[in-house]
C-alpha positions as CSV (number, residue, x, y, z in Angstrom):
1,X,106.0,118.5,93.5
2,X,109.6,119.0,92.0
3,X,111.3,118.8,96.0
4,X,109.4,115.7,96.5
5,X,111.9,113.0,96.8
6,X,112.3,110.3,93.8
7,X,110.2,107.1,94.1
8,X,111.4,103.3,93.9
9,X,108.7,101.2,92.2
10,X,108.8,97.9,91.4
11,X,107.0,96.4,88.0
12,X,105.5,93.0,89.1
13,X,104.5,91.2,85.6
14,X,106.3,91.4,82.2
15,X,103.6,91.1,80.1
16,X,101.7,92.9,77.5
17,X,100.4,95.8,79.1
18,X,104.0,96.3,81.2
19,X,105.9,95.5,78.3
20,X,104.0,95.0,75.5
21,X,106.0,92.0,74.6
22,X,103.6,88.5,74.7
23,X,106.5,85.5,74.9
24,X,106.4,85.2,70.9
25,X,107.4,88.7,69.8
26,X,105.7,92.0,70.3
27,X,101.9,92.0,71.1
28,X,99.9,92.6,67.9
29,X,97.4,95.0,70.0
30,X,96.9,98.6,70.6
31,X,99.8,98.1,73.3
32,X,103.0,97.0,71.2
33,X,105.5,98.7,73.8
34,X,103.4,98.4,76.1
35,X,102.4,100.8,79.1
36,X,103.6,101.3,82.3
37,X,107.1,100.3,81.8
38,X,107.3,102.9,79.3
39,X,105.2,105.5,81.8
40,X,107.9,104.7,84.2
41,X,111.1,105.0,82.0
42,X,109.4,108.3,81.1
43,X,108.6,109.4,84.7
44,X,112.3,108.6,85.2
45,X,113.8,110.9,82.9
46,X,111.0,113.2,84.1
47,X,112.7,113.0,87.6
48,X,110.1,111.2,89.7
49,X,111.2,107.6,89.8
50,X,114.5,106.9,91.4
51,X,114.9,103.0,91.1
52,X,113.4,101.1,88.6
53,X,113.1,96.8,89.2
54,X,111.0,94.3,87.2
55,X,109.6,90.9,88.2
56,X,108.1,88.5,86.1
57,X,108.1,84.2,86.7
58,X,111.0,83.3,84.6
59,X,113.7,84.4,83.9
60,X,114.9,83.4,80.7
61,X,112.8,85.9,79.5
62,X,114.5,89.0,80.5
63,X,117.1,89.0,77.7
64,X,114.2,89.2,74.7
65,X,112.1,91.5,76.9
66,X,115.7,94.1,77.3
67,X,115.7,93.6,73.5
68,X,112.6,94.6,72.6
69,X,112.5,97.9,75.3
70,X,115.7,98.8,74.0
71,X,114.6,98.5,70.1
72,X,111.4,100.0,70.1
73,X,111.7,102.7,73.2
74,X,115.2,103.6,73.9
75,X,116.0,103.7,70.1
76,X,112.8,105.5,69.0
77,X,112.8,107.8,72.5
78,X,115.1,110.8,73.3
79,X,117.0,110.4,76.1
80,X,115.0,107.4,77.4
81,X,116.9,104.7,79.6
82,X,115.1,101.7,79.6
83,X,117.3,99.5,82.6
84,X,116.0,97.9,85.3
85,X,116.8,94.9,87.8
86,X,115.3,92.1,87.2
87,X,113.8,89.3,89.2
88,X,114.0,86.3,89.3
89,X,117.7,85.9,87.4
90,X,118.2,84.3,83.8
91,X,118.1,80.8,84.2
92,X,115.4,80.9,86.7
93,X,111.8,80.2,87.2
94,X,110.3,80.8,90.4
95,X,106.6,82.0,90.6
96,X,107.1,83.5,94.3
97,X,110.2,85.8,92.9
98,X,107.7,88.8,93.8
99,X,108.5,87.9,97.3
100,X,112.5,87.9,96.9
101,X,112.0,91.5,95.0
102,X,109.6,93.1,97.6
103,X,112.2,91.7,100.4
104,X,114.9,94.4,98.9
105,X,112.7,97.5,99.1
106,X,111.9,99.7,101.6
107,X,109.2,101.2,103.3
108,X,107.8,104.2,101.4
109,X,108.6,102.1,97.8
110,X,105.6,101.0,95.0
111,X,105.2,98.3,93.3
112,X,102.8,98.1,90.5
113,X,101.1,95.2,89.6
114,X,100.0,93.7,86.4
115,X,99.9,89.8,86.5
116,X,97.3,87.1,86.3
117,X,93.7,88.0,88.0
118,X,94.1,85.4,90.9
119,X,97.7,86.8,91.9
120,X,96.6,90.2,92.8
121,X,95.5,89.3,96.1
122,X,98.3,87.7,97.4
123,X,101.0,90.0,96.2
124,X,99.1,93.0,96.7
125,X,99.1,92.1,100.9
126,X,102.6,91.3,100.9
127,X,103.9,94.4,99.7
128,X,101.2,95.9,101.7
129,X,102.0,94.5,105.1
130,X,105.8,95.6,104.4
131,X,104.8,99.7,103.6
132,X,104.6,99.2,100.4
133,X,102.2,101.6,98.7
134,X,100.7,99.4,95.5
135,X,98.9,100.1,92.2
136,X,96.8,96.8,91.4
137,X,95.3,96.4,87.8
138,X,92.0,95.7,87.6
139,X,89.9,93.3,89.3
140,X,92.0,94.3,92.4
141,X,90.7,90.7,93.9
142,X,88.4,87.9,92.3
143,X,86.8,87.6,95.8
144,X,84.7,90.4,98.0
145,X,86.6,89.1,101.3
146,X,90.0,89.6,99.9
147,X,89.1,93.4,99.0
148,X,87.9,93.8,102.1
149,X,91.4,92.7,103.6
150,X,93.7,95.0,101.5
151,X,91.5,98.0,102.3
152,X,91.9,96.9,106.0
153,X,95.6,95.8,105.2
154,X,96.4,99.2,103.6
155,X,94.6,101.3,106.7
156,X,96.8,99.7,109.1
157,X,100.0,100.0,107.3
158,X,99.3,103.8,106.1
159,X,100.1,103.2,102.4
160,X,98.6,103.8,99.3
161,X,96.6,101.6,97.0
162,X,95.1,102.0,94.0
163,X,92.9,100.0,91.6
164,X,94.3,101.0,87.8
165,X,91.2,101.8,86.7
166,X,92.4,104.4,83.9
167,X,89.0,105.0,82.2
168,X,88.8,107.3,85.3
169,X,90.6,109.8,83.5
170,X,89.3,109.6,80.3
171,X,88.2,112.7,79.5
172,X,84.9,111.8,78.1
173,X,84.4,109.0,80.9
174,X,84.8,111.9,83.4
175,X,83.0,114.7,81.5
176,X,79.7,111.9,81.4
177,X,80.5,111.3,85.2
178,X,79.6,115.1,85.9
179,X,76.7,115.6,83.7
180,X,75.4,112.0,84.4
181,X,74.8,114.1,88.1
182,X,72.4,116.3,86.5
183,X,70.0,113.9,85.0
184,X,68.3,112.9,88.5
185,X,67.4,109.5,90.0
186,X,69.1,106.2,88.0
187,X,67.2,103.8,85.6
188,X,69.5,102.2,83.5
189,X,72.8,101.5,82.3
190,X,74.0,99.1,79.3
191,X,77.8,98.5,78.6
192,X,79.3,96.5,75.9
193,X,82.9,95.9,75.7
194,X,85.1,93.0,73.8
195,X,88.6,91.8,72.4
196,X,89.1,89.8,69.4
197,X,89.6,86.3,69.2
198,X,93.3,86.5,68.9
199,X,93.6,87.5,72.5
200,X,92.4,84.2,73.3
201,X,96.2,83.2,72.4
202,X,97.7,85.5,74.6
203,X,95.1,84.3,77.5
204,X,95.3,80.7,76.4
205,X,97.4,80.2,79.5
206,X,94.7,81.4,82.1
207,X,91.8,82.1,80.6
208,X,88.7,79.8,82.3
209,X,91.7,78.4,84.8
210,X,92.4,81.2,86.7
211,X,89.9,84.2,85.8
212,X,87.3,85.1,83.1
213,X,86.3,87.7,80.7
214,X,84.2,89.6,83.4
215,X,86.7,89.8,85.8
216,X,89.3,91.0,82.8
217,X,87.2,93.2,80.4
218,X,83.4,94.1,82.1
219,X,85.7,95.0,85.5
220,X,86.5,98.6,83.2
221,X,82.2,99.5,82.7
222,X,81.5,98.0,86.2
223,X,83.7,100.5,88.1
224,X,82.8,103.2,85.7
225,X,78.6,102.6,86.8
226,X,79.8,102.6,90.2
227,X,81.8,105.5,90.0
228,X,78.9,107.3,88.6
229,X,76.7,105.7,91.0
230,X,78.6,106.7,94.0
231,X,76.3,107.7,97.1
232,X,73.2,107.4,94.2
233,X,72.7,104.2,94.5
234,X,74.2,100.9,95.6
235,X,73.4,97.4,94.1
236,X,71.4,94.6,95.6
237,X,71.4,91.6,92.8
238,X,73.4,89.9,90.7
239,X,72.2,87.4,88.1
240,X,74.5,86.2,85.4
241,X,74.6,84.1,81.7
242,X,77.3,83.1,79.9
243,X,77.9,81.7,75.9
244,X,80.5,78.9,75.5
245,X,81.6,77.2,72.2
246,X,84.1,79.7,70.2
247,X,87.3,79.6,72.9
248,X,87.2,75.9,73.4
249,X,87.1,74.6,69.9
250,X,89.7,74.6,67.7
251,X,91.9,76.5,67.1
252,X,91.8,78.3,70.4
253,X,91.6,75.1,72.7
254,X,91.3,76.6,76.0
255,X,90.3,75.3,79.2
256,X,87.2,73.9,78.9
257,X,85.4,75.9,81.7
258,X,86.1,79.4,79.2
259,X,83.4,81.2,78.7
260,X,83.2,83.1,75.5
261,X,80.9,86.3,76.6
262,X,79.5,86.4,79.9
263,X,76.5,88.9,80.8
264,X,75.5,90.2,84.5
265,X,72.0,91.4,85.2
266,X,72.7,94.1,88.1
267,X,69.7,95.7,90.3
268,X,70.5,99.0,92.4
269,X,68.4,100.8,94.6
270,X,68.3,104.2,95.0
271,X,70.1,105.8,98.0
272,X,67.9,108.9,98.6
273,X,64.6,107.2,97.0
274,X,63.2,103.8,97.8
275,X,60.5,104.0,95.4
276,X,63.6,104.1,92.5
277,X,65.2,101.3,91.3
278,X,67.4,100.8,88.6
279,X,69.0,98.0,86.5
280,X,72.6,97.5,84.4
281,X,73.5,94.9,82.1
282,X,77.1,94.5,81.4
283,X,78.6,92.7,78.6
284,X,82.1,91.5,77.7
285,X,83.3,89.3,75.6
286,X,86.9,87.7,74.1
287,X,85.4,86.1,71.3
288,X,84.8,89.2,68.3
289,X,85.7,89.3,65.0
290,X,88.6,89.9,63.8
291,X,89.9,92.7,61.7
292,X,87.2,94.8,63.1
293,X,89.6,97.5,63.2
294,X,89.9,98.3,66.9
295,X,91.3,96.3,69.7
296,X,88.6,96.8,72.1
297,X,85.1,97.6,71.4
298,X,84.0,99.3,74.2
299,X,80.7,101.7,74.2
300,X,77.8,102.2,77.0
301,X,74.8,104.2,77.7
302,X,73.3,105.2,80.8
303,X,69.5,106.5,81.0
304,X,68.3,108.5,84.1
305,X,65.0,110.0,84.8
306,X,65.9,113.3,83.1
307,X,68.0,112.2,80.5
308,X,70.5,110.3,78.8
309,X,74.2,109.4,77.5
310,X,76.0,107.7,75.1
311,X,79.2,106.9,74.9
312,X,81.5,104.9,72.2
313,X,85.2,104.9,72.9
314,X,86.1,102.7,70.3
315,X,85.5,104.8,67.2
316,X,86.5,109.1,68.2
317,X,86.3,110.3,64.6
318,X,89.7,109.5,64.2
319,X,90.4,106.5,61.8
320,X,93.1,104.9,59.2
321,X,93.3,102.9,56.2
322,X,95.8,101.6,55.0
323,X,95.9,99.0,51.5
324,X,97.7,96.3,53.3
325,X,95.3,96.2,56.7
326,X,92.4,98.5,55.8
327,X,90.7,100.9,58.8
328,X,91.7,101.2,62.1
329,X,90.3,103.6,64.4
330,X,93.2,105.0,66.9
331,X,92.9,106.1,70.1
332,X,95.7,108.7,71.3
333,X,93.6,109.8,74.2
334,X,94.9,106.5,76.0
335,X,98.6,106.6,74.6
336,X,100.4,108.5,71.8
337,X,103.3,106.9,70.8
338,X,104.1,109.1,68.2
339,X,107.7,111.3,69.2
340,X,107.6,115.2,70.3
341,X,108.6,117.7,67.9
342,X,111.8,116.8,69.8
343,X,112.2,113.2,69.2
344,X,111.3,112.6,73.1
345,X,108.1,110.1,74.1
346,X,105.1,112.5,74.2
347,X,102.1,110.4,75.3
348,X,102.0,112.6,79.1
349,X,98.8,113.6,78.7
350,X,97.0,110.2,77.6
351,X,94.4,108.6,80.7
352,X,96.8,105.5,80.5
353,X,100.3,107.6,81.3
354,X,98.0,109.7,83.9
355,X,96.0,107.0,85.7
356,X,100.2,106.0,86.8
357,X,101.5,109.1,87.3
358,X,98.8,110.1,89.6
359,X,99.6,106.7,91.7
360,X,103.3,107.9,91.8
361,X,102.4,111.4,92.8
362,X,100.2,110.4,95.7
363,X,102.9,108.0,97.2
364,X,105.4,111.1,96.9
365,X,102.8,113.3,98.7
366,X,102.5,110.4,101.5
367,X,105.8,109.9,101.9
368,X,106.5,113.3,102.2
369,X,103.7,114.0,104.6
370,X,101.9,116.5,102.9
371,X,99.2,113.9,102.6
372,X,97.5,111.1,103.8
373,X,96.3,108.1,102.1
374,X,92.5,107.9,103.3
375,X,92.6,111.4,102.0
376,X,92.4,110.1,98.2
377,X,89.3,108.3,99.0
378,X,87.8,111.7,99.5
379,X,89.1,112.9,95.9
380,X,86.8,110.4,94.3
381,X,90.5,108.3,92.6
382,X,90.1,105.0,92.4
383,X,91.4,103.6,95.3
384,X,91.4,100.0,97.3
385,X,88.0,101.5,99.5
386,X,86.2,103.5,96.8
387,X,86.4,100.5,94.1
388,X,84.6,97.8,96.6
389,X,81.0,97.4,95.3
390,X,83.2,96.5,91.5
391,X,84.3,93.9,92.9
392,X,81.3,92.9,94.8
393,X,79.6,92.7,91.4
394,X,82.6,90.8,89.9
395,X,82.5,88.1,92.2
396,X,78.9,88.4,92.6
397,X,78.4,87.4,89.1
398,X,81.5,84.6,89.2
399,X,79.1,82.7,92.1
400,X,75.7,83.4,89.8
401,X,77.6,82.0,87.0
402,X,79.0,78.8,89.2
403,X,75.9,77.5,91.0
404,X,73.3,78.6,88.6
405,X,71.4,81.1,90.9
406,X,70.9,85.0,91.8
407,X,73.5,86.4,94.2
408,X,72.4,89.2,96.8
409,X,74.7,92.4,97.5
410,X,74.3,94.1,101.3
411,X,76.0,95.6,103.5
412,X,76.8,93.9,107.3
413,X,77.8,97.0,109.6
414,X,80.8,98.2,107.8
415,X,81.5,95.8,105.3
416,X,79.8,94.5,102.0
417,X,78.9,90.7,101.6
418,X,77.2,88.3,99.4
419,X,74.7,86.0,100.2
């Protein structure tokens, strides 16, 4: 890997989880300094990024943004440069600057994208139509149709994409993937996973406009049952319910379509057995407690006919209290931020670093022709093809939700619909 040659990747969204700075100060979540800016001023020093660029919707936020990399990662970090070009300039606002900055790279470049939910679609194609390999977070599209472009989009141009669906390389999310092969035909799967309340400030500015709390939270469990589902099962029917009141009122005010906690009702059929059937239920919600001492409550169980699992990645056996804030449970497994021994960033081997890295690597690998991009299909990462039926659920549930009535999953020759 070390004669591969350097890769140029553009960061498209300055946000939390890029940044981890919010517009008012540093976010007050398990991502403080954020994540993949860091993973790629890391993976920089580490000598497989070459150019490093940054595009966000205004400008005039650059300067804060340069402050708060420089105080809390190249201060607290050994040898960690932490410049990049921005886009658009100070004194700018312009919410197409993702074009101008995809317009300077090259073919063979990445861009990695973390902005609003209904944004991912359109900037994913553009870089994609120009050879751009892309990393999307999740949902990769709010709508079936535009997945099914970008996995056309990214066969024709011969790039990369990938969903960042980093509970993939979770250990224990992997480790239950394996053993969940053992346990025979599927029967049922339940997944709970929420934020607290005080998201809903961060959100305020899209949340029920532009996307919802399935599309942002339940998109992590939904991919995780269809991962473990793969060529087990595939589903048929969506039905979906949804509680209101809580981001509304006061003092949250959001847009009046916001749904507090939304639930889909999923049917799947068995692939190899038509007499088994199967049903899901996932959960999220942006409307928990506060002071619950985690960020994201996230735990689900799956049952099949010869057994069961349960898994809670909220609480690891690893919590701290403190007088002034009182338990927290931590999860390093995601990212350690704590220094090495020699003062240098030391998170490498946490399933939010790797999920990145392995992104980067597979660009290098295409580029340098050692592989090809369908071939990561194969290997089970989650790429634009392999995460499909997520987003069929996603949107499946979005239309249940809408016109008040169950939504039907199938497949028309080589493509997934809804009906």
């Amino acid at each position: 890997m070390s004669n591969l040659s350097k890769l140029n990747v553009l960061m498209c969204g300055t946000g939390e989880y890029t940044t981890g700075w919010t517009g008012s100060g540093a976010s007050k979540s398990d991502k403080k300094i954020g994540v993949v800016g860091l993973t790629m001023f890391d993976l920089r020093r580490l000598g497989k990024i070459g150019k490093l660029g940054m595009v966000g919707v205004n400008g005039d936020k650059f300067p804060a943004i340069r402050q708060h990399l420089q105080e809390n990662i190249g201060n607290v970090y050994k040898d960690m440069d932490t410049s990049f070009k921005e886009f658009p300039d100070v004194g700018k606002v312009d919410p197409e600057a993702y074009k101008e900055a995809i317009d300077q790279m090259f073919p063979g470049d990445a861009i990695i994208i973390f902005t609003p939910d209904s944004t991912h679609y359109p900037i994913s194609l553009y870089a994609i139509e120009r050879g751009i390999h892309v990393l999307v977070t999740k949902p990769a599209t709010q709508l079936l149709s535009h997945h099914s472009e970008l996995i056309a989009a990214a066969r024709k141009h011969n790039v990369i994409c990938f969903v960042e669906h980093h509970k993939h390389f979770d250990p224990v999310y992997s480790d239950a993937k394996a053993r969940a092969q053992t346990l025979g035909e599927f029967n049922f799967f339940n997944a709970w996973m929420s934020q607290p309340k005080s998201q809903l400030e961060t959100f305020r500015a899209w949340a029920g406009k532009d996307s919802d709390i399935s599309y942002y939270l339940s998109s992590h469990h939904i991919d995780i049952c269809c991962w473990i589902l793969q060529d087990k099962a595939i589903p048929t029917r969506v039905v979906a319910s949804a509680a209101t009141g809580i981001a509304t009122g006061e003092p949250y005010n959001c847009d009046p379509q916001t749904e507090d906690t939304i639930t889909l009702l999923v049917d799947w059929q068995s692939i190899n057995s038509p007499t088994h059937k199967g049903v899901a239920v996932y959960t999220a919600s942006w409307t928990a407690p506060l002071k619950a001492g985690i960020h994201s409550a996230q735990h689900w169980y799956y049952m099949g006919e010869k057994g069961d699992i349960n898994v809670d990645q909220a609480h690891r056996g690893y919590d701290i209290t403190v007088d002034e804030i009182g338990k927290t449970w931590y999860n390093p497994f995601y990212m350690k931020y704590s220094p090495s021994e020699s003062g240098h960033f030391d998170g490498q081997r946490g399933y939010g670093y790797i999920s990145i890295e392995k992104f980067i690597d597979a660009a290098r690998e295409v580029n340098a022709g050692i592989a090809k991009p369908s071939d990561y299909d194969g290997h089970g990462y989650p790429t634009i093809a392999n995460t499909v039926l997520t987003t069929a659920i996603l949107n499946a549930g979005r239309i249940s939700l809408d016109e008040k009535r169950a939504v039907s999953i199938r497949k028309n020759g080589d493509e997934w619909i809804l009906e």
